[in-house]
C-alpha positions as CSV (number, residue, x, y, z in Angstrom):
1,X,107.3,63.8,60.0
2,X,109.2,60.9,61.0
3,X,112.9,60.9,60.8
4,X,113.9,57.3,59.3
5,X,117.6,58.2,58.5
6,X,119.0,57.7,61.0
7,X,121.0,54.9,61.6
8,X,120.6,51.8,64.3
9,X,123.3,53.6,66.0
10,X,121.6,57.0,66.2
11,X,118.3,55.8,67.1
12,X,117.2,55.9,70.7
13,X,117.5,53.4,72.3
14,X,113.8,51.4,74.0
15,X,114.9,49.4,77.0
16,X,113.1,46.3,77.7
17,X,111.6,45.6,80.7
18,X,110.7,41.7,81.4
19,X,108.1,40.3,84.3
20,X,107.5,36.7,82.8
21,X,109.0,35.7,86.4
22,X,107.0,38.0,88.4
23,X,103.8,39.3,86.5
24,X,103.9,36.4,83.9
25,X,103.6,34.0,86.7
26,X,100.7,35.6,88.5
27,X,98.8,33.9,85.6
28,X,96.9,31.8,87.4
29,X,98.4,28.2,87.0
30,X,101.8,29.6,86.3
31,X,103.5,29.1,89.0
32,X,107.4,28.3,88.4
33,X,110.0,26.3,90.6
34,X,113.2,27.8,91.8
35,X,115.4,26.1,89.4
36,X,112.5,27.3,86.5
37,X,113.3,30.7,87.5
38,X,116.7,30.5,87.2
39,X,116.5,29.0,84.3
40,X,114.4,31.6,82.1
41,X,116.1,34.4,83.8
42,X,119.2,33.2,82.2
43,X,117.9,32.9,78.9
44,X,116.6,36.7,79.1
45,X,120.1,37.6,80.5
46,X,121.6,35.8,77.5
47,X,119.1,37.1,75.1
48,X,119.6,41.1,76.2
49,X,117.0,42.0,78.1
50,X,117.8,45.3,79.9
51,X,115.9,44.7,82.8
52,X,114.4,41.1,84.7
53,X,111.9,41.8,87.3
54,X,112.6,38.7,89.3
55,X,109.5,38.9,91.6
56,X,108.0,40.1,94.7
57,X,110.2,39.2,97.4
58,X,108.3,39.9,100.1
59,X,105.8,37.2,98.9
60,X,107.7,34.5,100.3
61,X,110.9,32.6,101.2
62,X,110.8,31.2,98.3
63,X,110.1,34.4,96.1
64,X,112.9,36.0,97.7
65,X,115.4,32.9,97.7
66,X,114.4,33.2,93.6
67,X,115.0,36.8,93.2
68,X,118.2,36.6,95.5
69,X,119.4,33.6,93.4
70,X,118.6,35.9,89.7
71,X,120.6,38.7,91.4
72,X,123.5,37.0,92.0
73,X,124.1,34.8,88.4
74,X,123.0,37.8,86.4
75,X,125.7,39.0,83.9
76,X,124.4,41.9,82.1
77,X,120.8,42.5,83.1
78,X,119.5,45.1,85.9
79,X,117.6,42.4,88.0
80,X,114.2,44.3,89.9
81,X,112.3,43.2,92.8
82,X,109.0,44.5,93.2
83,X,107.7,46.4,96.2
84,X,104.6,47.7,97.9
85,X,104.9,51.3,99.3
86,X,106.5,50.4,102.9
87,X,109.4,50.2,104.3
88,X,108.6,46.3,105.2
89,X,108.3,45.7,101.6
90,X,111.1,47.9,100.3
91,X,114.0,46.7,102.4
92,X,112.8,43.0,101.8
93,X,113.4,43.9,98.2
94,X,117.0,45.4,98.5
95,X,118.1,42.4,100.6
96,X,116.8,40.4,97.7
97,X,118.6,42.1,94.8
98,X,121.6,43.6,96.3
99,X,123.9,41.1,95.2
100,X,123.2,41.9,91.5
101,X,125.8,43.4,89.3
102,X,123.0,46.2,89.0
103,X,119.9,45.9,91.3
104,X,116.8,48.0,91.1
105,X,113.9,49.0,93.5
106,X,110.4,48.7,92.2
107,X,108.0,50.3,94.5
108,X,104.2,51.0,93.5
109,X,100.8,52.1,94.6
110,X,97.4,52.7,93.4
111,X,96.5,55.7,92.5
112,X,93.3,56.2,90.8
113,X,90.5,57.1,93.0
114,X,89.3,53.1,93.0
115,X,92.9,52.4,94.5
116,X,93.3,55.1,96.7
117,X,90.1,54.1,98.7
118,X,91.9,50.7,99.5
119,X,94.7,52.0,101.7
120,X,92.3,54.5,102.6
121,X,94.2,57.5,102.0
122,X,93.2,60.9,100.7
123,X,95.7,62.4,98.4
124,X,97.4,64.5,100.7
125,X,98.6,61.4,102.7
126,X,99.2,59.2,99.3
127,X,101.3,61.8,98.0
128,X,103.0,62.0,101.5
129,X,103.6,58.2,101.5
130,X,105.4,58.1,97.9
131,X,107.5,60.9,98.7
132,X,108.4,59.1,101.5
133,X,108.7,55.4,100.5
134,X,110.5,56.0,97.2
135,X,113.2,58.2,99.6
136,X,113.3,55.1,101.2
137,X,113.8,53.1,98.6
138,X,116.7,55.9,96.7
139,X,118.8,55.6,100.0
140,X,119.3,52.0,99.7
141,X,119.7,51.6,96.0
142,X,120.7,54.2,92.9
143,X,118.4,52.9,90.6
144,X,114.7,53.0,91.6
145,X,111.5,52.9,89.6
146,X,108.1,53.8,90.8
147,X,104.5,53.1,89.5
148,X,101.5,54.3,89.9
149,X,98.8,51.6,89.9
150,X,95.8,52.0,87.5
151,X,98.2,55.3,86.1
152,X,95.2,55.3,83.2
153,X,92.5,56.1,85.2
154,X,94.0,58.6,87.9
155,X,93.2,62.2,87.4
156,X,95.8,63.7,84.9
157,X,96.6,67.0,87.9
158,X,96.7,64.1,90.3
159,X,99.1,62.0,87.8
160,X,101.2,65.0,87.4
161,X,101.2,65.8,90.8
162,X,102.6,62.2,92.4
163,X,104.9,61.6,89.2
164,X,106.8,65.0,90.1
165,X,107.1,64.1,94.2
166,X,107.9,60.8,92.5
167,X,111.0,61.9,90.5
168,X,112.2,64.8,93.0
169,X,112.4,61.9,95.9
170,X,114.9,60.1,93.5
171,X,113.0,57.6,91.3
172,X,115.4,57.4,88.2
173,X,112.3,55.5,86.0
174,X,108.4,56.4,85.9
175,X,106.4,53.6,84.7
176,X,102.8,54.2,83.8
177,X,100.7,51.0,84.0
178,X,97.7,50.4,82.0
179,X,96.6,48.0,84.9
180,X,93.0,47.2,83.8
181,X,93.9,47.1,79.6
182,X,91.5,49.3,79.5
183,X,93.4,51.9,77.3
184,X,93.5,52.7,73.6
185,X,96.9,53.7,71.5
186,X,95.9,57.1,71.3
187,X,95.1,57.6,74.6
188,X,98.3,55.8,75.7
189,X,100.6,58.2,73.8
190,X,98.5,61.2,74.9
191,X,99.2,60.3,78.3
192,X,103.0,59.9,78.2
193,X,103.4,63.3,76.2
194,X,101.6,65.2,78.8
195,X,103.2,63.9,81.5
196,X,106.8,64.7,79.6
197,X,105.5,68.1,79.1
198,X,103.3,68.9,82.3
199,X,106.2,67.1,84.8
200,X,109.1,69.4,86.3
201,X,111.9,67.5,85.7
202,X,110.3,64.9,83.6
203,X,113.6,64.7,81.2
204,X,116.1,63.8,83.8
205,X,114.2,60.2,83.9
206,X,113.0,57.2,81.7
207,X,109.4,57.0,81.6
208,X,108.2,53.3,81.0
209,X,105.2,51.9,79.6
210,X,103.3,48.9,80.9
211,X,99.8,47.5,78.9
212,X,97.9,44.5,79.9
213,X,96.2,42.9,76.9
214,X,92.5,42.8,78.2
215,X,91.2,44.2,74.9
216,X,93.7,43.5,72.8
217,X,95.4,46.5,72.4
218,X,98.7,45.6,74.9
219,X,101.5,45.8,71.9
220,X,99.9,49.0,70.3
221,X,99.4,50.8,73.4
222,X,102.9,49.8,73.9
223,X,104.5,51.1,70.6
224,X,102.2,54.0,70.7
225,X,103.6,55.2,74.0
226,X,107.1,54.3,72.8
227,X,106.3,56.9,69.9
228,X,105.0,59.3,72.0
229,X,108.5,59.1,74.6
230,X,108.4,56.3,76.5
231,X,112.1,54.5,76.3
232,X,111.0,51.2,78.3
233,X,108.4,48.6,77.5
234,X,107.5,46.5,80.6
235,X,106.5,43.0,78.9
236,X,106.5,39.1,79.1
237,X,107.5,36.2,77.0
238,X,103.9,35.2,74.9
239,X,102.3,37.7,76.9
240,X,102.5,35.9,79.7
241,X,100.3,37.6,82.8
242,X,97.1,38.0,84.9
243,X,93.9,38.3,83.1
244,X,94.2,38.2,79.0
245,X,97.9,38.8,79.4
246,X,100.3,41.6,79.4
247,X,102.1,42.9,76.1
248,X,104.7,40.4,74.4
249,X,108.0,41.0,74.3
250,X,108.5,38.9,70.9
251,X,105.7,41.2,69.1
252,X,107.2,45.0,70.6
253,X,110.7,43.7,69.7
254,X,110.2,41.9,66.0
255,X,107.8,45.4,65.5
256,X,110.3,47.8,66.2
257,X,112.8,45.6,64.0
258,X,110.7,45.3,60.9
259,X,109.1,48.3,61.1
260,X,112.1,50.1,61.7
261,X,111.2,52.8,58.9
262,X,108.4,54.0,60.7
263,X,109.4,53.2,64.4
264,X,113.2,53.7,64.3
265,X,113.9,52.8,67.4
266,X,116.8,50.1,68.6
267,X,116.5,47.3,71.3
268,X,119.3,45.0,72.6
269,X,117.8,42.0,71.9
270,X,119.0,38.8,70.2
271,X,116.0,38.3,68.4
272,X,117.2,34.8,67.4
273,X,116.8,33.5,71.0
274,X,113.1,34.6,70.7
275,X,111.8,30.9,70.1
276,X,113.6,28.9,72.3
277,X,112.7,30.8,75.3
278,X,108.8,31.1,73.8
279,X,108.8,26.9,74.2
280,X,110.3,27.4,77.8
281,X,108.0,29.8,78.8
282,X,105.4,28.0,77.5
283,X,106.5,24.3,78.8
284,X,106.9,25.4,82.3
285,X,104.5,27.9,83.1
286,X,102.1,25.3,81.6
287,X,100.5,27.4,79.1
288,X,101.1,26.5,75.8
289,X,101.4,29.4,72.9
290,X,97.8,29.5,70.3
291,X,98.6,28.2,67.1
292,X,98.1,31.9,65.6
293,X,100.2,33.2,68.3
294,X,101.8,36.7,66.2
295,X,106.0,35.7,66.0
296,X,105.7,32.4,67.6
297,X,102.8,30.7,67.1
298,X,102.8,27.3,65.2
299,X,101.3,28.8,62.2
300,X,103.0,32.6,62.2
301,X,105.3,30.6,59.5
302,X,103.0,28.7,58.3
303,X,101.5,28.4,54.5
304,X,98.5,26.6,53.3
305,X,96.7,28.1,50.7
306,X,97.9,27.6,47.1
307,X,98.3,31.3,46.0
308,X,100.8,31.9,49.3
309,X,102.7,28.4,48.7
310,X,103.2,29.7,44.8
311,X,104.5,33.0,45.7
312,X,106.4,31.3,49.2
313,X,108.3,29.5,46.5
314,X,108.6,32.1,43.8
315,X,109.9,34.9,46.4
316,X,109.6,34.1,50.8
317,X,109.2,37.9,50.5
318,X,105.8,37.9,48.6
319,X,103.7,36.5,52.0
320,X,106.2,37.0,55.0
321,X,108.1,40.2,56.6
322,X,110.0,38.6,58.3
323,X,112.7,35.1,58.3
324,X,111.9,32.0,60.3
325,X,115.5,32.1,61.0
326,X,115.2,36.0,62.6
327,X,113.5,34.6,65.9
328,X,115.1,31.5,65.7
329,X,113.3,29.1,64.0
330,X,114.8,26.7,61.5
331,X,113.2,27.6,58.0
332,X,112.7,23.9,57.1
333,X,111.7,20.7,59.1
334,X,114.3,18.1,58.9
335,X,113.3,14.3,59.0
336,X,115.3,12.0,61.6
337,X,114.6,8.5,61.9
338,X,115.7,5.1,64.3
339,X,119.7,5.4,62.3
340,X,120.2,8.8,63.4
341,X,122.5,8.9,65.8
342,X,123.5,11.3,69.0
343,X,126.1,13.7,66.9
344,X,122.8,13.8,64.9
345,X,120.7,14.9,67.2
346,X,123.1,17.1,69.2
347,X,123.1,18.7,65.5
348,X,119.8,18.8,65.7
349,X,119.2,20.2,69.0
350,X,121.2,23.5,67.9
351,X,119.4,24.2,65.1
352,X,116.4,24.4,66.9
353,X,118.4,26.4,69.3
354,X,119.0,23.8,72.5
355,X,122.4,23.7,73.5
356,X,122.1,20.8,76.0
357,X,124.8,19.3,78.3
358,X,126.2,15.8,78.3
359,X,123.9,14.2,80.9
360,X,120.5,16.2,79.3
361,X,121.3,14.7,76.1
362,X,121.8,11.8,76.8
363,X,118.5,11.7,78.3
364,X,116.8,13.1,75.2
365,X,118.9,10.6,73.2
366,X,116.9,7.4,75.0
367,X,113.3,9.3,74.7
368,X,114.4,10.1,70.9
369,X,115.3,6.6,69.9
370,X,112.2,5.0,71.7
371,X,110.1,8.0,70.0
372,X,111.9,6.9,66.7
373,X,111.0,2.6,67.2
374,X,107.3,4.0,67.4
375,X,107.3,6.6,64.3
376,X,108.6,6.2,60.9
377,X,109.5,9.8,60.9
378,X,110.4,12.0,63.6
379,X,110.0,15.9,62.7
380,X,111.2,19.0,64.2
381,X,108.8,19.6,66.4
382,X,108.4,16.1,67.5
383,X,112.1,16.5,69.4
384,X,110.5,20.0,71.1
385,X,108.2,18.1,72.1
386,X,110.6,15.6,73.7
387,X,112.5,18.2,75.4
388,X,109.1,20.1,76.8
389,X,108.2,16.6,78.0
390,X,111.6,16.2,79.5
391,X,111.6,19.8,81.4
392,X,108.3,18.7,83.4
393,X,109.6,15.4,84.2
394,X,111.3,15.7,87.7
395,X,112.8,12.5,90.3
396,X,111.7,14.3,92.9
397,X,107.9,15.0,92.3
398,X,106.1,13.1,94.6
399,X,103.9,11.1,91.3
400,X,105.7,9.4,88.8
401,X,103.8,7.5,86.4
402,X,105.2,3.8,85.9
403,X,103.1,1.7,84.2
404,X,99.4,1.7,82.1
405,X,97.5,-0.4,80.5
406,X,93.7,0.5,79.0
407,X,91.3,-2.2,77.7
408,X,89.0,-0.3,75.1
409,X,85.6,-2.1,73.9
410,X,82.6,-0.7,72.4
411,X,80.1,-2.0,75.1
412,X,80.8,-1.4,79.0
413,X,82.8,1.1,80.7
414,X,86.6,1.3,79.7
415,X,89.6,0.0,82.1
416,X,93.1,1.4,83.0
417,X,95.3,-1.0,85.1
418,X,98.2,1.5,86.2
419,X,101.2,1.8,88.4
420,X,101.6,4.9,90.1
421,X,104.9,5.8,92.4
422,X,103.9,7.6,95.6
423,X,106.4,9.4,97.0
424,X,109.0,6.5,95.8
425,X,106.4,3.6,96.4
426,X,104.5,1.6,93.6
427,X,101.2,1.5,94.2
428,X,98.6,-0.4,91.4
429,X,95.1,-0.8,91.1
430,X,92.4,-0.7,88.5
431,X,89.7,1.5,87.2
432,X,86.9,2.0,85.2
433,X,85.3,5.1,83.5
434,X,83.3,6.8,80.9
435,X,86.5,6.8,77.9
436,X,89.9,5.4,78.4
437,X,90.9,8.8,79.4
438,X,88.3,9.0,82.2
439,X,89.4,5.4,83.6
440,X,93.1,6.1,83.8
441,X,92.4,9.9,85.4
442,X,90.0,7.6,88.1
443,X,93.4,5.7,88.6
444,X,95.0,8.2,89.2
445,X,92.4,9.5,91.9
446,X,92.1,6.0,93.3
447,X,96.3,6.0,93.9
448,X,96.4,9.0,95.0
449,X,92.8,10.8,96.6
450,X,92.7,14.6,96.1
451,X,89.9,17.1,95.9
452,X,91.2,18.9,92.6
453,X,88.6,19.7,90.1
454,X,90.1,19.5,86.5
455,X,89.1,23.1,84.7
456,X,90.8,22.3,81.5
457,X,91.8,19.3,79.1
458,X,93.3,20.0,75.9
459,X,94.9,17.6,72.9
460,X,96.4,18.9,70.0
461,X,98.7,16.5,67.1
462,X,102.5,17.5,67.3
463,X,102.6,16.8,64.2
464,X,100.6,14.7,61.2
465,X,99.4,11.5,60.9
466,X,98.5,8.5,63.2
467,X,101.7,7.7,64.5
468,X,101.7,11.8,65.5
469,X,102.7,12.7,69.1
470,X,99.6,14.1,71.0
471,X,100.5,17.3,73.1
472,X,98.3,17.3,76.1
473,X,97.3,20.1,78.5
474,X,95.5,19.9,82.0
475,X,94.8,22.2,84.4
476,X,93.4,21.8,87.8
477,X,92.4,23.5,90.9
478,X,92.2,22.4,94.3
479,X,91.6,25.0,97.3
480,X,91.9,27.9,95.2
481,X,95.4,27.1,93.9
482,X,95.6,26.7,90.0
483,X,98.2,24.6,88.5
484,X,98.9,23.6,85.0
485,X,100.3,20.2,83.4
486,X,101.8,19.4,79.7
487,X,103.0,16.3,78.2
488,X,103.6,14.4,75.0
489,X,103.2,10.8,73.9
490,X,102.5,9.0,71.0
491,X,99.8,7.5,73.0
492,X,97.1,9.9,73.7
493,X,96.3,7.9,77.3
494,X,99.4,7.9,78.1
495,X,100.2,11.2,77.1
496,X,97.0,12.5,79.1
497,X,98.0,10.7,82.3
498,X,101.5,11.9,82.2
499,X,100.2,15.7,81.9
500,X,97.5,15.0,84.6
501,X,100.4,13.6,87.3
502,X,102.6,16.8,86.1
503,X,99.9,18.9,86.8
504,X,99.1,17.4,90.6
505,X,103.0,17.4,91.1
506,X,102.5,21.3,90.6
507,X,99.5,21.5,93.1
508,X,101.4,18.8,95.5
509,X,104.4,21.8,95.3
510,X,102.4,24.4,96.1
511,X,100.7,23.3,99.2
512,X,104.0,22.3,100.5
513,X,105.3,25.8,99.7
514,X,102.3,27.4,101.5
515,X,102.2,25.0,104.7
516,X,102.3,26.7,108.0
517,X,106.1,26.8,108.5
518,X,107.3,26.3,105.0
519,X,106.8,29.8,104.0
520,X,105.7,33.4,104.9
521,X,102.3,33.8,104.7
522,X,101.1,35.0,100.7
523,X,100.8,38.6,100.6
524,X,97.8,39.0,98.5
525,X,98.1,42.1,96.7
526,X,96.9,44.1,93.1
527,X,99.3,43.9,90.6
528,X,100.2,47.3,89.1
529,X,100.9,45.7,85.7
């Protein structure tokens, strides 16, 4: 049975693990500037996270100028490049996070039999290799964790086999992926308590757990390895990752908190940072959290029907297990209008857990009063949404939308007369199309010719009403590259338009970052997560 008497002190303690910079942003679209690196990987730092994988220095320049950058402001957390099994790979990663106040080596390879016919290698030679590489990888740094990929479908003798050469070769943590989400709970625990028994030497290290969400089982697979021994959860902010995602690091932590009884385990996170960095995550990785998203959604506070509004008001504990404010959300939304004024805001702006600087508020402050002159009532989420828009507004992208105008009728084609910068030149024209939106996008394509194909449009109301900010979403793809746009507007056009430019500024990045001299060559490569 269960021993839930102990207290938060006694409990053992479940590292976490987080890849929203490196797995989260093979997602595709994802992609995340330098200075949006830095960025989240402060918030985790500042939040508790035990351990940031940074990403895959051997990627790129620019991956490894990221990763080297991560290492160096890091103030608590064990910053981790990731690492193929060679030597190439694994002293690219040490140069990248030796600088940390404590680095760590992540080197991985496929295991299963569908992997292991990739390098071509029978498992004689694999097993040679990891003993070999993860030496490699122990000489340079003290703290090194190895993987092997697909861990869920390799032979359990063969599992047994490469974990022990793993451990004995110096890895100090054992991470079994679940790299397909193909797993269930029950098979996940199973696996961790046979390797803890079957392994020599399988108590002198941290075995880690690592679920992708492809059938929806990522946080359960998680907590059921947890339960089973595991003491570190690899995970991302809103499940950020390749495919249907990987597990959340908002759902494994606010579990093990509420459900402490059952699952009396301790992290060192700040759960009341949780929100903030969700709407970071989420502004500039370009994927914006489902409404029903568990922890963090829009609606995971949210009450409607009549029976939960009574009992919400009688008693918050009658219909929620947990407080808005415990993840960092204010438990009411606050009305400003056009006479609030910047101590106000700045007010504000901490309650919904911004703490901005001088010149960034100030910013907001002109965006909030305009926003203000064109609503009666500005709400909560109304200033997220300002911020979101401001964090994908940059002076240097190459677009910047200046001016638009749309003439609407019920008979013809619609018209958008716009103003595009170009690399710091005006440029105007007009355009017609089928919808207002369709017009100004054909604008844009006039101003600016591309080939990108646009794969998704999506409008959502920031809040009620007709004077409500629209939230849009675009995503577009152009010579295999995937990139993702957001913006905000009281004017759906115009809102549309904006997220549209951000998202070609994204594509525009990319293809500089990949140009023949710009950067090392992408190394295309499975991830193990």
């Amino acid at each position: 049975m269960t021993d839930t008497t102990k207290t938060a002190s006694e409990q053992d303690r479940v590292l976490i693990f987080d890849t929203t910079l490196r797995d989260g942003e093979q997602s595709p679209g994802a992609t995340m500037t330098h200075d949006e690196k830095l960025e989240i990987a402060a918030l985790l730092d500042e939040m508790g996270v035990d351990i940031i994988e940074a990403g895959f220095p051997i990627a790129s320049e620019g991956d490894f100028e990221a990763v080297s950058a991560i290492a160096r402001q890091s103030k608590t957390s064990t910053i981790c490049g990731l690492a193929r099994a060679n030597y190439k790979d694994i002293d690219r990663c040490w140069e990248a996070v030796k600088h940390a106040r404590s680095p760590r080596i992540h080197t991985f390879i496929g295991t299963s039999p569908l992997h292991r016919a990739i390098p071509n290698l029978d498992m004689d030679q694999m097993a040679e290799r990891i003993h070999d590489t993860v030496s490699h990888a122990r000489n340079l740094c003290d703290n090194v964790q190895w993987s092997p990929m697909d861990a869920t479908r390799t032979e359990h003798d063969y599992l047994c086999r490469v974990v022990e050469i793993a451990i004995k070769a110096g890895a100090t943590t054992i991470n079994i992926p679940d790299t397909v989400g193909y797993t269930a709970p029950r098979e996940s625990a199973d696996l961790i308590r046979m390797l803890l028994e079957r392994v020599p030497g399988a108590d002198t290290v941290i075995f880690a757990t690592h679920c992708h969400n492809d059938l929806g089982m990522a946080t359960a697979n998680a907590l059921a390895a947890v339960e089973a021994g595991a003491r570190q959860i690899e995970c991302t902010i809103n499940g950020l990752g390749e495919r249907a995602g990987n597990t959340a690091l908002e759902e494994v932590v606010m579990a093990l908190k509420v459900r402490n009884d059952i699952m009396p385990y301790r992290t060192g996170i700040d759960t009341t940072r949780i929100m903030n960095i969700s709407r970071k995550v989420a502004t500039v990785s370009g994927f914006p959290v489902q409404f029903n998203k568990a922890i963090v959604g829009k609606n995971a506070f949210a009450h409607e029907s009549g029976i939960h509004q009574d009992g919400m008001l009688k008693n918050a504990q009658t219909f929620e297990i947990m407080r808005p404010a415990d993840v960092g959300l204010a438990d009411t939304s606050l009305v400003m209008g056009k006479h609030s004024g910047r101590a106000a805001l700045r007010a504000k702006l901490k309650d919904l857990g911004y703490d901005l600087g001088e010149n960034q508020l100030n910013d907001v402050f002109v965006r909030f009063k305009a926003l203000a002159d064109r609503k009666k009532e500005v709400f909560d989420d109304d200033i997220v949404a300002l911020i979101q828009d401001q964090a994908t507004s940059a002076e240097h992208d190459v677009l910047q939308l200046k001016r638009l105008r749309v003439v609407c009728g019920t008979d013809g084609p619609q018209e958008a007369e716009m103003t595009l910068s170009v690399e710091g030149v005006d440029h105007s024209i007009d355009a017609t199309g089928d919808g207002p939106v369709d017009a100004a996008f054909n604008a844009v394509k006039m101003l600016y010719p591309h080939h990108a194909r646009l794969h998704l449009y999506q409008v959502h109301a920031v809040t009620e009403g007709t004077d409500a900010q629209a939230t849009v979403s675009v995503r577009l793809e152009e010579d295999g590259k995937i990139a993702t746009g957001q913006a905000a507007d009281t004017d759906t056009v115009v809102a549309s338009v904006k997220a549209y430019v951000n998202a070609l500024n994204r594509l525009i990045h990319r293809r500089q970052k990949s140009a023949p001299g710009a950067d090392m060559k992408d190394v295309h490569y499975s991830s193990h997560a």
